[in-house]
C-alpha positions in Angstrom: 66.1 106.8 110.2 68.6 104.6 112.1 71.7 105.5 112.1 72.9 102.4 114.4 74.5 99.4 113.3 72.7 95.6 113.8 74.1 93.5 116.7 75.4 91.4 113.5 77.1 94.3 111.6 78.6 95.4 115.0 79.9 92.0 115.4 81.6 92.0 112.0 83.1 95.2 112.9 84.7 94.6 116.0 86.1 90.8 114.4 87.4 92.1 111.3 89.2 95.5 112.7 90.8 93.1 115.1 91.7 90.7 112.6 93.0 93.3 110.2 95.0 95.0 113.1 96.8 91.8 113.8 99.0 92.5 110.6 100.9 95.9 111.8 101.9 98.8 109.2 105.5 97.2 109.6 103.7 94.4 107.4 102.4 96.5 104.7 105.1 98.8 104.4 107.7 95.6 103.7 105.3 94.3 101.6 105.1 97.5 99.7 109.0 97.4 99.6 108.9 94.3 97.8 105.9 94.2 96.5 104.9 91.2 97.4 101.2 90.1 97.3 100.0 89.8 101.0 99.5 85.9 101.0 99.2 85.6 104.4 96.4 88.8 104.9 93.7 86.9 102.0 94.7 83.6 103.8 93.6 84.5 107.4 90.5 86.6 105.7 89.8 83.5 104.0 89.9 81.4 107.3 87.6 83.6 109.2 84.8 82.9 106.5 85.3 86.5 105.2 85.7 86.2 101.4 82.1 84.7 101.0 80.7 87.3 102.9 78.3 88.3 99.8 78.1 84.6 98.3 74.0 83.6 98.7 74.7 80.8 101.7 73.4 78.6 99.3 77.1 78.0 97.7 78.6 78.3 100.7 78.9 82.3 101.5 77.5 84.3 104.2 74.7 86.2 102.1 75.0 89.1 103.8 75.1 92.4 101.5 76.6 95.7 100.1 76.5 97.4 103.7 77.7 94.1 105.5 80.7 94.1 102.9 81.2 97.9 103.1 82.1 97.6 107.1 84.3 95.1 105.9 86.5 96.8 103.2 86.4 99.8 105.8 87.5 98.3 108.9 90.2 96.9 106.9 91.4 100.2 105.0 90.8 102.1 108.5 93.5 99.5 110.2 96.6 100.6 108.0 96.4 98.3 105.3 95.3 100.5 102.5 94.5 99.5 99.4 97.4 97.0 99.4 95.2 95.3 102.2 91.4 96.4 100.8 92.0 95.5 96.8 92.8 91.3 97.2 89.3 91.0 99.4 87.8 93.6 97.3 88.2 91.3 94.4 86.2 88.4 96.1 83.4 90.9 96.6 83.1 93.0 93.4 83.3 90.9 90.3 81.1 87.8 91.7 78.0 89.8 91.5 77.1 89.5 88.3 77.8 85.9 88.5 75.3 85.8 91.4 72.7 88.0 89.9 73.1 86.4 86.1 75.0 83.1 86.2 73.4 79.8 85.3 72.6 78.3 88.3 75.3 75.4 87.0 77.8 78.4 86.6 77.2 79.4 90.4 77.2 75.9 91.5 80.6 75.3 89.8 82.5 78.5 90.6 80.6 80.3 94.1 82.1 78.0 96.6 85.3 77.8 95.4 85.3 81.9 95.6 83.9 81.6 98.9 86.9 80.2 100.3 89.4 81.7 98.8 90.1 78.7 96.3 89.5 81.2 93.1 91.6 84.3 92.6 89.3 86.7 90.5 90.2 89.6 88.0 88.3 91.4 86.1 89.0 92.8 82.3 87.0 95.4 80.8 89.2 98.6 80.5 90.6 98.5 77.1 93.4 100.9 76.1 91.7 102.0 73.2 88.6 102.5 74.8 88.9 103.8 78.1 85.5 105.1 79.6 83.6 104.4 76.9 83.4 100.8 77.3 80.9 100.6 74.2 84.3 100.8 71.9 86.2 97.8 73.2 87.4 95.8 70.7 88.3 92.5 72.3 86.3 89.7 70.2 85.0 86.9 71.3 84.3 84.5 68.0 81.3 81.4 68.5 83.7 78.3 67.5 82.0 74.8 68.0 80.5 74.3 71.6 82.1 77.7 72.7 84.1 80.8 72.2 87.6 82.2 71.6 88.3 85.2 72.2 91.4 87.8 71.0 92.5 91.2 71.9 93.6 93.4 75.1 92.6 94.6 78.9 94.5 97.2 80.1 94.4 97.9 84.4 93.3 94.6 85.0 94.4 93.9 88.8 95.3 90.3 90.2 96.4 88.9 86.8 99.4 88.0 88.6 97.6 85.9 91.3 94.7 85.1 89.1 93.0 82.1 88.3 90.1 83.2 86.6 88.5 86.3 85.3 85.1 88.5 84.6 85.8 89.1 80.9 83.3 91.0 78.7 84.1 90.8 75.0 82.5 91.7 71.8 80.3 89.0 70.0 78.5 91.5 68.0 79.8 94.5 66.0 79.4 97.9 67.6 76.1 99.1 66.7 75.9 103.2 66.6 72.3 102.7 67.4 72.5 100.5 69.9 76.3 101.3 71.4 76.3 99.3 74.2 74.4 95.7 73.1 76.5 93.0 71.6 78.6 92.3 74.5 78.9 89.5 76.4 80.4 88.7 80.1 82.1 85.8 80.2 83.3 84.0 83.6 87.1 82.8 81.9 89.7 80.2 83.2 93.0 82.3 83.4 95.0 80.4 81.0 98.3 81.5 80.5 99.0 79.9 77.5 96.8 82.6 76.1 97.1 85.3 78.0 100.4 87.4 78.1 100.5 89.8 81.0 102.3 92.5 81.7 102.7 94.0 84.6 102.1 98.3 84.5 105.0 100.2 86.9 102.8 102.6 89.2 102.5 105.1 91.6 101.2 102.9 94.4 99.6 99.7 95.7 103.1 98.2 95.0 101.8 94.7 96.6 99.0 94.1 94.7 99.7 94.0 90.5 98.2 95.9 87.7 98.4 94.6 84.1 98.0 95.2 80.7 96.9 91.7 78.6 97.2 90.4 75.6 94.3 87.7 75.2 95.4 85.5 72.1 93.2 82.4 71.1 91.6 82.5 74.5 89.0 79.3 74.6 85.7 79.6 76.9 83.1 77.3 76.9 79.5 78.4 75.7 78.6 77.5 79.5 80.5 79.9 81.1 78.4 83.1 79.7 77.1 84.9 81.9 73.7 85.8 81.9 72.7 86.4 77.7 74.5 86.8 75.2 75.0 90.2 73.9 73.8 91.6 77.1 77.2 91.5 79.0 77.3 95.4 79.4 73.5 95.7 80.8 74.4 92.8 83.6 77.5 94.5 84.5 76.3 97.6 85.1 74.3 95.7 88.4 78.0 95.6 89.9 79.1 99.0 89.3 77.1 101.2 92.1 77.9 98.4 94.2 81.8 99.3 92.9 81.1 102.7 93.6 79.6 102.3 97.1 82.9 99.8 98.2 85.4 102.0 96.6 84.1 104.9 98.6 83.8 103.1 102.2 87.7 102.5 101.3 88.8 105.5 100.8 86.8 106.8 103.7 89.1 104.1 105.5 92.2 105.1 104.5 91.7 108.5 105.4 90.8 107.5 108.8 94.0 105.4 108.7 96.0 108.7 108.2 94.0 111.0 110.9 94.3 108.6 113.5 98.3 108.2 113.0 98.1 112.3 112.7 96.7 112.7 115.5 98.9 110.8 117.6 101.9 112.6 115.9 100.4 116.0 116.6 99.7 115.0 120.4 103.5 113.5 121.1 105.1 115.9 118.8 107.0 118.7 121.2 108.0 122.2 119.1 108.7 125.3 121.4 107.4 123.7 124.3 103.9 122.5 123.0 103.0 119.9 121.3 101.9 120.7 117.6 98.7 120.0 118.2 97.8 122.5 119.8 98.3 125.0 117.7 95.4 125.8 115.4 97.2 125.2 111.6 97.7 122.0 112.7 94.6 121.3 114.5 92.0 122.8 112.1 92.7 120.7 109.2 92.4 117.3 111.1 89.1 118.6 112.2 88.0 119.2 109.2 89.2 115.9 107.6 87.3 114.1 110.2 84.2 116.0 109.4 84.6 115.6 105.5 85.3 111.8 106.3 82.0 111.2 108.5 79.8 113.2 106.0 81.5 111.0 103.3 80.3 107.8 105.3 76.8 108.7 106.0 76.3 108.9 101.8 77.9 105.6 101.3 75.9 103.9 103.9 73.0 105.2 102.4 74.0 104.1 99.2 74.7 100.7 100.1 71.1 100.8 102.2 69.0 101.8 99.2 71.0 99.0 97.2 70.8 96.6 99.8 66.3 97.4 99.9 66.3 97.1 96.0 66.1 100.9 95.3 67.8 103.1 92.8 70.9 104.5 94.2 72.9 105.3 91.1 72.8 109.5 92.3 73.9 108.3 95.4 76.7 105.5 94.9 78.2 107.9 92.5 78.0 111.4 95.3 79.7 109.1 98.0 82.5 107.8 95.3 83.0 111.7 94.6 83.1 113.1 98.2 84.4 110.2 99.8 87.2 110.3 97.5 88.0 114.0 98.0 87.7 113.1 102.0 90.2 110.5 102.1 92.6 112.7 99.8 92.6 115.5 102.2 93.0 113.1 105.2 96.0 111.8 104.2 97.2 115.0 103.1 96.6 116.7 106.1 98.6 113.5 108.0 101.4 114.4 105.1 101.3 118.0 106.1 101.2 117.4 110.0 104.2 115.1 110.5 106.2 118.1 108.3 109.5 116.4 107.0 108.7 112.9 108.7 105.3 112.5 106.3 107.7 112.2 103.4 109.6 109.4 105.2 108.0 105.5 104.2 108.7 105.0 107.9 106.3 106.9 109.3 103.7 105.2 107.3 101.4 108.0 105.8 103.5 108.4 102.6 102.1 105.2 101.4 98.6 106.0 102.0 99.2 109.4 100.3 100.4 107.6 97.0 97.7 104.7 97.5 94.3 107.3 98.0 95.3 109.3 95.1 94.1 106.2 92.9 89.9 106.7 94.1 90.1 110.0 92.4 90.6 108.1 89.3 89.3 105.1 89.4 86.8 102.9 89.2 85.5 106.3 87.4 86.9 110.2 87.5 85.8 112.6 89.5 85.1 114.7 86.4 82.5 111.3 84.8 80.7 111.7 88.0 80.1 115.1 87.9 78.8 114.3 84.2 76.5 111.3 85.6 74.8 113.8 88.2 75.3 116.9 85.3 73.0 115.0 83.5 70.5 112.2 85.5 70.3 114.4 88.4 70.0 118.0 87.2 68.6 116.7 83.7 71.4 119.0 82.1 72.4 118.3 78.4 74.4 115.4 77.6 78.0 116.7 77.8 80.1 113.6 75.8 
């Protein structure tokens, strides 16, 4: 095993932690205030070439894979910026794949290069409200009119719809079969057009900057061109994104928890209490330790997950483990960081309050910690179906 990163992925490293460190946590923190969408962070990622970085160089991207775009979303989550900072490039990384994997290659000549520079604001709507985890229950409907389809219904959680201007849609074009739950769907690649979409925007917890949205999708047009992959076989193609999901959601939350430590730490070194710093008192010491150990161990899986994906191997068991520990590490990171600046933690000033409320999110999403346990209860163990 090597454990060391290429010259290449060293290189992306060291360019992207100094480009993400340019924006301070004064940045995030007023942008959290107001939440405004950080323009100006996607803009100077988009400058430096890094929203292609998965795009086949082909349509103008970098090619470079899972692990390459991993060290990404961590360096940038591991500079302060949480997910305020990690969610708006995450979206130029996650939703194209199936696009690159199952598009026409008219579809990827069309749409890749304008992703790749930033030109195209992705979302992505799947969640319904009605259906939840069991995506083989959406209703939305996409009816074959003419040359195309139009499509009606709801997305609940979809993030961007604000900034968007398009979206990875799947739909219904089939009834629900009992049988066969999870064929008749089909993943479109939609315009965002407002005069069909109604959005509104879902008050939360955290991640201020960066919108979440429920929609309601009335008489939505999309041209038969602009399926993905086949028809009726929207869910099979999307499930090629979601360890990849997994595996970036996991690096992130690794991130953020490093985020927290290292602003910890600093606190517990310059923090003077009866003549010591606090630091050096074992309560306060012991739990940073052990959130940087939880947070290494946390990496390693993910990395291996995003190797095995990256070589073409089956890494469902492990993009799913490293969602599920890495999202437990980062939690107790920043809530050791909480803990350690006492009274100041709960102050948005001192900076680890906002990662506190934005890690909390990777225990729920992109899947619970309680559907992972099912996924390995069952295609791991080979336990009885649970659901």
């Amino acid at each position: 095993m090597d454990f060391v990163l290429t010259e290449q992925q060293e290189l992306i490293r060291k360019e992207v932690a100094t480009l993400a460190r340019s924006f301070a946590p004064d940045y995030w923190l007023e942008k959290d205030r107001k939440a405004e969408y950080p323009w100006e962070f996607v803009k100077a990622f988009a400058a430096g070439g890094w929203l292609g970085i998965i795009i086949p160089e082909e349509y103008g991207g970098s090619g470079l894979g899972v692990t390459e775009a991993s060290i990404l979303l961590h360096e940038i989550c591991a500079a302060g910026a949480g997910t305020s900072g990690a969610s708006p490039i995450h979206f130029y990384v996650f939703p194209p794949m199936p696009l690159i994997k199952h598009g026409s290659g008219a579809l990827k000549r069309r749409y890749l290069p304008r992703i790749a520079t930033g030109e195209i604001v992705m979302s992505f709507g799947v969640t319904e409200p009605n259906a939840g985890t069991d995506t083989s229950r959406i209703e939305t409907r996409a009816e074959r009119r003419g040359d195309g389809f139009v499509v009606h219904g709801r997305k609940v959680w979809n993030t961007n719809a604000r900034q968007a201007t398009h979206m990875l849609l799947l739909a219904r074009t089939a009834p629900r079969d009992p049988a066969r739950p999870f064929t008749g769907m089909t993943l479109f690649f939609a315009e965002f057009d407002r005069s069909k979409i109604t959005v509104r925007e879902i008050e939360k917890m955290g991640r201020a900057a960066v919108d979440s949205n429920e929609l309601f999708i009335e008489g939505l047009e999309i041209p038969a061109d602009n399926v993905v992959g086949e028809i009726g076989r929207g869910f099979y193609h999307l499930l090629d994104s979601l360890n990849p999901e997994r595996i970036l959601t996991a690096i992130e939350a690794v991130g953020i928890g490093r985020a927290a430590l290292e602003r910890a730490v600093q606190y517990a070194k310059e923090r003077v209490v009866f003549g010591r710093p606090i630091g050096q008192n074992q309560a306060v010491a012991h739990p940073l330790a052990l959130a940087w150990a939880k947070l290494e161990t946390a990496e390693l899986m993910t990395m291996k997950a995003a190797w095995l994906f990256d070589h073409g191997r089956p890494c469902g068991a492990e993009a799913n483990s490293a969602k599920l520990v890495a999202a437990e590490a980062g939690f107790d990171a920043c809530d050791a960081a909480v803990q350690t600046h006492g009274g100041y933690g709960y102050a948005k000033e001192f900076h680890v309050e906002r990662l506190w409320r934005e890690i909390r999110l990777y225990k729920i999403a992109p899947i619970s910690q309680q559907m992972v346990l099912n996924y390995l209860s069952e295609h791991v163990l080979g336990l009885p179906r649970s659901y």
